[in-house]
C-alpha positions as CSV (number, residue, x, y, z in Angstrom):
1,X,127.4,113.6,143.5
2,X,128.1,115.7,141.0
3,X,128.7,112.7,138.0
4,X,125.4,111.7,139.1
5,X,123.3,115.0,138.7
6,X,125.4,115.3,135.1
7,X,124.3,111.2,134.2
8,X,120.7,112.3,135.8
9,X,120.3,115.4,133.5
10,X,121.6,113.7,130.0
11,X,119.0,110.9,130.8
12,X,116.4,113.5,131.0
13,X,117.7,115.5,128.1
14,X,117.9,112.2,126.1
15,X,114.0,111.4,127.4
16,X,113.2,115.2,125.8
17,X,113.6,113.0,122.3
18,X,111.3,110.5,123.1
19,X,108.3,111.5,124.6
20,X,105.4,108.7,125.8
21,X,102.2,109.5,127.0
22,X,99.5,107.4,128.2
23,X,95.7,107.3,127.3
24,X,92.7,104.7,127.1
25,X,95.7,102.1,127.4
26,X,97.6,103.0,124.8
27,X,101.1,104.1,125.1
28,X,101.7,106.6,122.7
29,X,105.1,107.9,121.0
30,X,106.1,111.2,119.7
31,X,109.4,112.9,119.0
32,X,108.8,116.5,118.3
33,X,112.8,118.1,118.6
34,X,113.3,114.9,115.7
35,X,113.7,115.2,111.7
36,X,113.5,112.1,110.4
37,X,113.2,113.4,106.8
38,X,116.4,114.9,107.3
39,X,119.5,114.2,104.9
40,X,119.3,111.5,102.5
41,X,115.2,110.9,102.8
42,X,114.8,114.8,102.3
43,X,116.9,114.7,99.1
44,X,115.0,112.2,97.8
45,X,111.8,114.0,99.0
46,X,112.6,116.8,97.1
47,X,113.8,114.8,94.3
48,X,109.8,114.2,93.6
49,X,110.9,109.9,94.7
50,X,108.9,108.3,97.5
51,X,110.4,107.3,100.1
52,X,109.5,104.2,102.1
53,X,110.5,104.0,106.2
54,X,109.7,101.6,108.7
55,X,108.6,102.6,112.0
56,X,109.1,99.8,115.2
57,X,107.9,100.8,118.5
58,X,108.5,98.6,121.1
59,X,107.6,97.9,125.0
60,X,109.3,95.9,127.1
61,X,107.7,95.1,130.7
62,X,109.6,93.5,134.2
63,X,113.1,93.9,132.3
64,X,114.6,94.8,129.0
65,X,114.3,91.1,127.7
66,X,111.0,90.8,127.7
67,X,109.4,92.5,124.9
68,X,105.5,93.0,125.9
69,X,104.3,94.4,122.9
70,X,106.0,95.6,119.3
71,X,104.6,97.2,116.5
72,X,105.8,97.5,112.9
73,X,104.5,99.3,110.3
74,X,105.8,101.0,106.6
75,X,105.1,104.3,105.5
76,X,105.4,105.8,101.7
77,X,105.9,109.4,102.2
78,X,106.2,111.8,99.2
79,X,106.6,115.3,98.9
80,X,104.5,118.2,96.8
81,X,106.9,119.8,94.7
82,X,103.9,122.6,93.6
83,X,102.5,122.8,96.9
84,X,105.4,122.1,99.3
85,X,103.5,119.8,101.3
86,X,103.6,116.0,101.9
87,X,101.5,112.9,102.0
88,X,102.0,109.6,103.5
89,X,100.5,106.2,103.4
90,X,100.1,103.5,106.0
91,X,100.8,100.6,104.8
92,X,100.2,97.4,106.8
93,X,96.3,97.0,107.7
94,X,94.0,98.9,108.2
95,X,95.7,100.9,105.6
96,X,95.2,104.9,106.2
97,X,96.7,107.8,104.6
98,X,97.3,111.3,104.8
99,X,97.8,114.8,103.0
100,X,98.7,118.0,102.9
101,X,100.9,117.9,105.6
102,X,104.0,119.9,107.2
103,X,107.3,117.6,107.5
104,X,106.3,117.9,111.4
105,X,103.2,116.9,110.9
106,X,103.8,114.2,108.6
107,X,106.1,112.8,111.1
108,X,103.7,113.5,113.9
109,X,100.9,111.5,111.8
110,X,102.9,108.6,111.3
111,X,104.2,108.3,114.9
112,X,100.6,108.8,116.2
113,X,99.7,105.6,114.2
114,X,102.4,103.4,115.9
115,X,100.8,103.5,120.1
116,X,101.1,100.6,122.1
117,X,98.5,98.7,123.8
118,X,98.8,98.3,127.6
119,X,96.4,96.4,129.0
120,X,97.4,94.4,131.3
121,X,100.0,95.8,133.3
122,X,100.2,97.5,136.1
123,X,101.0,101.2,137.2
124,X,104.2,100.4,139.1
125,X,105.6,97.8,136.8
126,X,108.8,98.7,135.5
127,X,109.1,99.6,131.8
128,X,111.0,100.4,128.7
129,X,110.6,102.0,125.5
130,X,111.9,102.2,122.1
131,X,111.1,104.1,119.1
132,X,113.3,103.0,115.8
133,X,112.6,104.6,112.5
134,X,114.4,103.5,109.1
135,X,114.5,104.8,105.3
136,X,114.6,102.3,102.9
137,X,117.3,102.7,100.5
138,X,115.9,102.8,96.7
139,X,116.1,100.0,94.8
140,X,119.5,99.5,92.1
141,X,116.4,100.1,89.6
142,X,115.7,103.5,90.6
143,X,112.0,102.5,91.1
144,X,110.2,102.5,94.0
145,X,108.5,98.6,92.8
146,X,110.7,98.3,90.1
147,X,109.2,97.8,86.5
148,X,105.6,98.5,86.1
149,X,104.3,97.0,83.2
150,X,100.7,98.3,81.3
151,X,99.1,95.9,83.2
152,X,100.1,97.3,86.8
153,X,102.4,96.8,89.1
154,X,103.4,92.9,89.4
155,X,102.5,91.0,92.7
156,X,105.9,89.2,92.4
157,X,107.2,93.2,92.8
158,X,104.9,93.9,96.0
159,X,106.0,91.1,97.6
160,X,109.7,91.8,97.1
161,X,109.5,95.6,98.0
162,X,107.5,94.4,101.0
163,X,110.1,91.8,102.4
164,X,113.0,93.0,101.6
165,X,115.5,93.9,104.4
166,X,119.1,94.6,102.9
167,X,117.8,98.1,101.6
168,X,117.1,99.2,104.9
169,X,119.5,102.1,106.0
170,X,118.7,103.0,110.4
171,X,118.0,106.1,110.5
172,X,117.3,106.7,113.9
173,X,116.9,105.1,117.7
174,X,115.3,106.5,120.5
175,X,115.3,104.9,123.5
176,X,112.6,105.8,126.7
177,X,114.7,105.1,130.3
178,X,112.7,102.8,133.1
179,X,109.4,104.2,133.9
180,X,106.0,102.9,135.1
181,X,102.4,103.9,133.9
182,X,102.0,105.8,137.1
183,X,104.9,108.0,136.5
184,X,103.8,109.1,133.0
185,X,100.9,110.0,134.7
186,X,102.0,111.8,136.9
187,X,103.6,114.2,134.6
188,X,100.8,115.0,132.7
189,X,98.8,115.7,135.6
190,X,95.9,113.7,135.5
């Protein structure tokens, strides 16, 4: 009894990470007690580089091999040396960006972009969650796109930075524990 009330409480401290909420049939992810600037991305931050990361969210309905909806999206955030604030852009369609922002709320923004729609299932269904969130390395070049000529920045350099998928370094995996829509709910109160 008692392994099961220690398994019970590090499932809902592990839950604290990843919190979902539900609204107008969107699943929506946050992680508030989470730096994902932290280490390496932060050096580079404050280094005056950008630094790319991908964000995945993903839903998985009936069991944990049946992915119901994912979402994947790349975000360029740089930091204000003068101001000490940060800015980050969206970058898959529709393109959106952001600035003079807190780390926190930088992270907040980007994670409020990445909600899952859930139409279509029901309140009791069972249901899983994921949040992943990587930092792409910097390229051997030092460049965010490599060489930039007078002319711009090169398509042939877009489309590499955009499919590459050696540089990418996970940074962090959060995982949400069975739930239904009625639960979450539930613990919002409405």
């Amino acid at each position: 009894m008692f392994a099961a009330f220690l398994s019970g409480m590090a499932l809902a401290m592990l839950a604290e990470d990843l919190i979902l909420d539900h609204r107008n049939n969107r699943l929506e992810f946050s992680a508030p007690r989470t730096d994902f600037f932290a280490g390496s991305p932060m050096a580079r931050l404050k280094n005056a580089a950008e630094v790319p990361f991908v964000i995945q969210t993903t839903l998985w309905s009936g069991n944990q091999h049946h992915v119901y909806r994912t979402a994947v999206d790349r975000f360029v955030v740089s930091f204000d040396i003068f101001e000490e604030t940060y800015s980050v852009v969206k970058s898959e369609a529709p393109r959106k960006s952001a600035s003079h922002l807190t780390a926190k709320a930088a992270q907040a923004w980007c994670l409020s972009q990445m909600s899952l729609d859930t139409t279509g299932l029901s309140g009791g269904e069972p249901l899983w969650a994921r949040l992943e969130i990587s930092a792409e390395d910097p390229p051997r070049d030092g460049s965010i796109l490599g060489s930039v000529s007078d002319s711009g920045i090169s398509l042939g350099s877009l489309i590499d930075f955009f499919s590459r998928t050696g540089g990418l370094q996970t940074h962090l995996k959060l995982d949400y524990p069975a739930f239904t829509l009625d639960q979450l709910k539930s613990t919002r109160g409405s």
